[in-house]
C-alpha positions in Angstrom: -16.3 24.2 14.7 -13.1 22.3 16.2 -13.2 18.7 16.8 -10.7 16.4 17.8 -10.3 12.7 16.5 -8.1 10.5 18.5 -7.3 7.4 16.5 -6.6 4.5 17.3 -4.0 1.7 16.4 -5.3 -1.5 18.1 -2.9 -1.6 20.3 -4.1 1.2 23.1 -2.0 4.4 23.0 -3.0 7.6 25.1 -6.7 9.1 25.1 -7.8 12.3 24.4 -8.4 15.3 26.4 -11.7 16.0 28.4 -14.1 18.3 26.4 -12.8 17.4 23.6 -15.0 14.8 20.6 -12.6 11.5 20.7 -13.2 8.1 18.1 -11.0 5.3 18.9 -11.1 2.9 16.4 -8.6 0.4 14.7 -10.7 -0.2 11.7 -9.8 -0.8 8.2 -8.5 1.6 6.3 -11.0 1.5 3.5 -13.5 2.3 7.0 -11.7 5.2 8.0 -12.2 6.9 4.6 -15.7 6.1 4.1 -16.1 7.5 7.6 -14.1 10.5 6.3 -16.1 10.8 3.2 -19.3 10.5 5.2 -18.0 13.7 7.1 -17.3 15.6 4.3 -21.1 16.7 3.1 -22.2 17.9 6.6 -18.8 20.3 7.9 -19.4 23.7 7.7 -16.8 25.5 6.0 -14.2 26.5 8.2 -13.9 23.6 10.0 -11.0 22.8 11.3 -10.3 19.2 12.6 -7.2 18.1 15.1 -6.5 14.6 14.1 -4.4 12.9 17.1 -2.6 9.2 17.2 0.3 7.1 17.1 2.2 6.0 14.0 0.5 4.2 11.9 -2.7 4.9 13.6 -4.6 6.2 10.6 -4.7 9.8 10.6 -3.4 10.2 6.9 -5.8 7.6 5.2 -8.4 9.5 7.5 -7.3 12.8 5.4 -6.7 10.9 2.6 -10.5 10.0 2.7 -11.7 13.4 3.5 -9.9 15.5 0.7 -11.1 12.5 -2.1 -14.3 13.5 -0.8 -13.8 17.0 -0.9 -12.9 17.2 -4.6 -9.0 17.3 -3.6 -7.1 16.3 -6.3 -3.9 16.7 -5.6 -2.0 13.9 -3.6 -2.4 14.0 0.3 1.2 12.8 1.9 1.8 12.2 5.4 4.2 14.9 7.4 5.9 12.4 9.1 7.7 11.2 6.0 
């Protein structure tokens, strides 16, 4: 499974790409890992997930959330920095 999540900043930005799965959102970032941690249970392993958006947007919080739920210990950094 591949699904791509297009995140939002609040302040518009691009879309996603046709055929693809796309959340826009500019919630909080305690929201965006519980809705990361509420992923976690149900993907099959090997899942791979694209995450998309601007600076700032949330993408690393989102993985953040994810990898806590996942049993990840280790610290999750963004590339950018």
């Amino acid at each position: 499974m591949i699904a791509t999540l297009r995140a939002d900043d609040g302040r518009g930005g691009s879309g996603g790409t046709q055929g693809q799965v796309r959340n826009r959102c500019s919630w909080t970032q305690g929201a965006k890992r519980a809705l990361a941690a509420s992923l976690a249970p149900v993907l099959p392993a090997g899942t791979w997930i694209r995450l998309e958006g601007d600076l700032g947007a949330g993408k690393t919080t989102f993985t953040q959330g994810l990898g806590k739920a996942l049993g990840i210990a280790r610290a999750i950094k963004s590339p950018t920095y």
